[in-house]
MARZA-975347 format. One line per field, with one value per residue (C-alpha): residue number from 1; residue in three letters; x, y, z. Coordinates in Angstrom, 2 decimals, padded with zeros to 5 digits. Layout:
<recs>
seq: NUM  ... $
type: ALA  ... $
px: X  ... $
py: Y  ... $
pz: Z  ... $
</recs>
This chain:
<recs>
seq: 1  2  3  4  5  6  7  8  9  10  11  12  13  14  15  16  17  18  19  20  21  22  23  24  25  26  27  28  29  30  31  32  33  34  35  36  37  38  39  40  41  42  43  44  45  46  47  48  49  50  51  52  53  54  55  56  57  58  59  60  61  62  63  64  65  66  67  68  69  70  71  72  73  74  75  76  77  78  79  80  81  82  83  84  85  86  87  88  89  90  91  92  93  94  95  96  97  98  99  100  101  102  103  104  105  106  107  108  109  110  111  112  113  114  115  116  117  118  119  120  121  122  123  124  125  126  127  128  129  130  131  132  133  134  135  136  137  138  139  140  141  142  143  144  145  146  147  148  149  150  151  152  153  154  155  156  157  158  159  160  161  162  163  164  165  166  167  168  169  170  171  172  173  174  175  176  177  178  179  180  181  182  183  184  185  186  187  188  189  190  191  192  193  194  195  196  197  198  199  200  201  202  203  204  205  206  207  208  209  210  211  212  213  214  215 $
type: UNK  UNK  UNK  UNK  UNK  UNK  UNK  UNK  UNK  UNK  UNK  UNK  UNK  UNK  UNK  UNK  UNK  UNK  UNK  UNK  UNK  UNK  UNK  UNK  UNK  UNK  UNK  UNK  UNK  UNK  UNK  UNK  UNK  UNK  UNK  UNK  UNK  UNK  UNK  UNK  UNK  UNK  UNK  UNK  UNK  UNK  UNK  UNK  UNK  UNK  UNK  UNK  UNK  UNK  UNK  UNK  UNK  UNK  UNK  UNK  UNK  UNK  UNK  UNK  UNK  UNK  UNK  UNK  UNK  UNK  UNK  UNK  UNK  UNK  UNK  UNK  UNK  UNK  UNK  UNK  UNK  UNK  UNK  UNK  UNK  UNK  UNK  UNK  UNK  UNK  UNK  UNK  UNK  UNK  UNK  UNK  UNK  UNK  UNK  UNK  UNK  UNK  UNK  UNK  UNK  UNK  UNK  UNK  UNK  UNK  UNK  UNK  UNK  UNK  UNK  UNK  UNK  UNK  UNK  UNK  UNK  UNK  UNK  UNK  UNK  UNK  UNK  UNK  UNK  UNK  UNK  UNK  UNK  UNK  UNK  UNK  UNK  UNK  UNK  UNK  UNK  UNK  UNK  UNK  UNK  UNK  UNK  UNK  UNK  UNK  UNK  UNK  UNK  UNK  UNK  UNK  UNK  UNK  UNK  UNK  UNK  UNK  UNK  UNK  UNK  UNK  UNK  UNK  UNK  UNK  UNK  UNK  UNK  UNK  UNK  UNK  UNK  UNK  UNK  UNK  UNK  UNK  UNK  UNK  UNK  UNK  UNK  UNK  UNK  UNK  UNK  UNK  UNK  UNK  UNK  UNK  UNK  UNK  UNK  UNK  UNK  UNK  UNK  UNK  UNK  UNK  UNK  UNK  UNK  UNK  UNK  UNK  UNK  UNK  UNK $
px: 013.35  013.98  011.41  010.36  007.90  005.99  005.05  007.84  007.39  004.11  003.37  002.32  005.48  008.16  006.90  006.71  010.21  011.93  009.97  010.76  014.64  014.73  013.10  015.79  014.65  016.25  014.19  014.15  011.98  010.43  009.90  009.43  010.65  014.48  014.51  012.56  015.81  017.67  014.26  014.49  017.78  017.24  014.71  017.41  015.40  017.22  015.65  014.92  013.28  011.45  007.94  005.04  002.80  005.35  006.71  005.43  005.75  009.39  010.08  008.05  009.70  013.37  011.66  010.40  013.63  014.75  011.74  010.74  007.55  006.01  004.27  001.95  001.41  001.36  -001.97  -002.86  -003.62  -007.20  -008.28  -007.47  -009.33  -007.20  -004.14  -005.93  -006.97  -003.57  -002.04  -004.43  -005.56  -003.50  -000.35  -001.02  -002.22  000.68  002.81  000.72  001.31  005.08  005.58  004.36  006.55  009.46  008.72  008.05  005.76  004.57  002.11  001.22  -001.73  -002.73  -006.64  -008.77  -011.88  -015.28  -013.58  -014.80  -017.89  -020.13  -018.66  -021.83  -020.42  -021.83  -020.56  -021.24  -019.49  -016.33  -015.10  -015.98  -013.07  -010.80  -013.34  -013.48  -009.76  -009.32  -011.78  -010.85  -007.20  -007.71  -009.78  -007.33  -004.93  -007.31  -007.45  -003.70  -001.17  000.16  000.37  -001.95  -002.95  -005.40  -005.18  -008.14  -007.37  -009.95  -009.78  -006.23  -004.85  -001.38  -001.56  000.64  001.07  -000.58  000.62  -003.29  -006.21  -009.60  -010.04  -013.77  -014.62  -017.58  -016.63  -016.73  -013.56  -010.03  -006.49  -003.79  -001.14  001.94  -000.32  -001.37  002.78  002.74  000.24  002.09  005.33  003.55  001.57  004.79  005.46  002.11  001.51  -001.76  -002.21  -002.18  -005.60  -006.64  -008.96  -008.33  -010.26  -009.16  -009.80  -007.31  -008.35  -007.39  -005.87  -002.15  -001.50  000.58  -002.18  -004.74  -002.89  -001.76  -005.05  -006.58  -008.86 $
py: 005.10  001.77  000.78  -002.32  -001.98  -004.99  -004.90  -002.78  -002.74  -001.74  001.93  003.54  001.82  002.90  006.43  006.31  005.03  007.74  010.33  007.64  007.58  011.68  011.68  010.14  007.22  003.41  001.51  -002.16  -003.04  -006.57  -008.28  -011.23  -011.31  -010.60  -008.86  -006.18  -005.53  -002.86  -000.88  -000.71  000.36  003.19  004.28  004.57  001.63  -002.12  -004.81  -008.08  -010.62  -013.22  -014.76  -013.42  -016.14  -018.91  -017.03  -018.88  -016.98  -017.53  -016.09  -013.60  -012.63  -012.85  -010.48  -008.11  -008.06  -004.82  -002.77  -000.15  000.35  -001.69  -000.27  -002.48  -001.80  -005.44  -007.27  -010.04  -007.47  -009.20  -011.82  -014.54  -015.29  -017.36  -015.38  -012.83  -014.00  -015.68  -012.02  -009.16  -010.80  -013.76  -012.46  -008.86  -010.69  -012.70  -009.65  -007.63  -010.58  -010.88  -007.42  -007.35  -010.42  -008.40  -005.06  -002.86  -000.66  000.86  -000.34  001.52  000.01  000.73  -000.48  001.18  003.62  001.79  -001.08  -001.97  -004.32  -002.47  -002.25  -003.84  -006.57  -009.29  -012.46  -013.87  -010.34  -011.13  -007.87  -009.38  -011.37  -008.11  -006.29  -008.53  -009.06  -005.67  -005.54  -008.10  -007.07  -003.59  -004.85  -007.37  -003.79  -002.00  -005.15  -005.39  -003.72  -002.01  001.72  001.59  004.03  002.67  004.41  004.22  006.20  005.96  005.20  005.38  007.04  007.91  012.15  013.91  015.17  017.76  017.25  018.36  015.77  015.42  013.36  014.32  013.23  011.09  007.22  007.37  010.15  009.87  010.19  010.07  007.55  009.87  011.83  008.37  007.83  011.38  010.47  007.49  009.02  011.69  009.47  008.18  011.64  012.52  010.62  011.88  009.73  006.57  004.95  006.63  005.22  007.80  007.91  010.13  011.60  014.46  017.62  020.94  020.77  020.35  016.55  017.65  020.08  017.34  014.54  016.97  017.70  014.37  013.63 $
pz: 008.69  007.31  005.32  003.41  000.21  -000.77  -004.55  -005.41  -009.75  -009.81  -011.08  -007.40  -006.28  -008.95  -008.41  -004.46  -004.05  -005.06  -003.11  -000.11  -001.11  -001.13  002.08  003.68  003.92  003.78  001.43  000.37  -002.50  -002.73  -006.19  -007.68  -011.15  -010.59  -014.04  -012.18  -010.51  -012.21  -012.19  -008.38  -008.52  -010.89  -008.13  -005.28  -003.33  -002.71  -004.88  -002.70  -005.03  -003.52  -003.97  -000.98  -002.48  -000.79  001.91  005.59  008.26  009.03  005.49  006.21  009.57  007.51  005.00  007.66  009.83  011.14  009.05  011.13  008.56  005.69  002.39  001.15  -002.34  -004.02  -005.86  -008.23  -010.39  -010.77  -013.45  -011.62  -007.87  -006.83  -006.76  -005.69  -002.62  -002.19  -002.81  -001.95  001.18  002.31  001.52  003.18  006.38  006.89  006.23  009.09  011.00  010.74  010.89  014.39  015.09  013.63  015.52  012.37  013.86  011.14  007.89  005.02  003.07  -000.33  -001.07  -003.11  -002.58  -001.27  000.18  003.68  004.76  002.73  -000.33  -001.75  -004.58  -005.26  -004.97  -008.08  -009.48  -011.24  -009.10  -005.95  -004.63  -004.76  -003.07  -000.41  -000.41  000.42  002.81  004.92  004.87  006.01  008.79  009.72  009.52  011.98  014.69  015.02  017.20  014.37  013.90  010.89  007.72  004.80  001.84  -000.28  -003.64  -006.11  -010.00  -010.91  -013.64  -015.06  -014.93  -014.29  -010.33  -008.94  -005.37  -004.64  -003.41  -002.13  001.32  001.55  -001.84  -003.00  -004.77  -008.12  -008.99  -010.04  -009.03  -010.22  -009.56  -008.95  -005.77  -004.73  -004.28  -002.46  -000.29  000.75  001.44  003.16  005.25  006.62  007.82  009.48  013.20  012.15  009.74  012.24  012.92  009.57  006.57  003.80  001.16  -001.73  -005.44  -007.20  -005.52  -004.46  -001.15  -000.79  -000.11  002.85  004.29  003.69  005.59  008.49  009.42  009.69  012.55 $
</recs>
């Protein structure tokens, strides 16, 4: 599958990209900083640098041409509102968007656990314009034509893999960043997995068991 990865530095994405490569898969990996570059390389994915924040939507359909999936892994990394709305929902929109244009059928979202209309922030929370980023781009996610997974991990952390998770779990666990990059490769594997919010701590059940028998 030919794949395109949007936010391909951060740490989900430098550990998903080789799992993605292994799996056979062709996978271009979009930056912005080009001296990000050799780090995408040493991950078997092609580096494309280019900005999201001032792609329009004829950049974004160049981007998105000939994907047969996107992986949405990119954010503003919070701080500042601004570029998080420009990032976490504008962005991601416009990328839904184009890859419909494009016919990539597929799209791979990373959000986070407790997003969704009733995530329950406040606006005058410092937290709440990535909640509601997040919220309104997975709905936008589930309204399209796309073939659609949300993946909702919840408080990241940098243990080591276990290849094991949780998708009944409560809000308020962890996970760890290397199963949240299993759970995206294996999400790509799983038709199953289409139409699906999954939310997800570390667990016990093999990530592979716990995808396959969504629904």
């Amino acid at each position: 599958m030919k794949i395109t990865l949007i936010g391909g530095h951060g740490k989900v994405a430098l550990l998903a990209q080789p799992l993605l490569v292994q799996a056979g898969h062709e996978v271009r990996s979009v930056v912005r900083n080009p001296d990000h570059v050799a780090d995408i390389e040493l991950t078997g994915a092609q580096p494309v640098v280019t900005d999201i924040e001032r792609l329009d939507a004829e950049g974004w359909e160049e981007l998105l041409n000939g994907t047969e999936a996107v992986v949405w892994t990119a954010g503003a990394g919070g701080g500042d509102p601004k570029r998080t709305w420009a990032v976490d929902r504008d962005a991601a929109i416009a990328a839904m968007d184009a890859a419909q244009r494009a016919g990539a059928h597929r799209f791979v979202i990373v959000s986070y656990f407790g997003a969704g209309p009733d995530h329950g922030v406040p606006e005058d929370d410092d937290f709440y314009p990535y909640a509601q980023a997040k919220t309104e781009a997975d709905e936008h996610l589930q309204n399209s034509g796309l073939a659609w997974t949300v993946l909702r991990p919840s408080a990241l952390t940098l243990e080591e893999p276990t290849g094991r998770i949780d998708v009944d779990a409560a809000e308020g666990g962890e996970v760890s960043r290397a199963n949240v990059a299993r759970a995206i490769a294996t999400s790509l594997d799983h038709e199953g997995t289409i139409g699906q919010v999954i939310e997800f701590n570390d667990g016990e059940q093999p990530i592979d068991e716990a995808l396959e028998n969504l629904g």
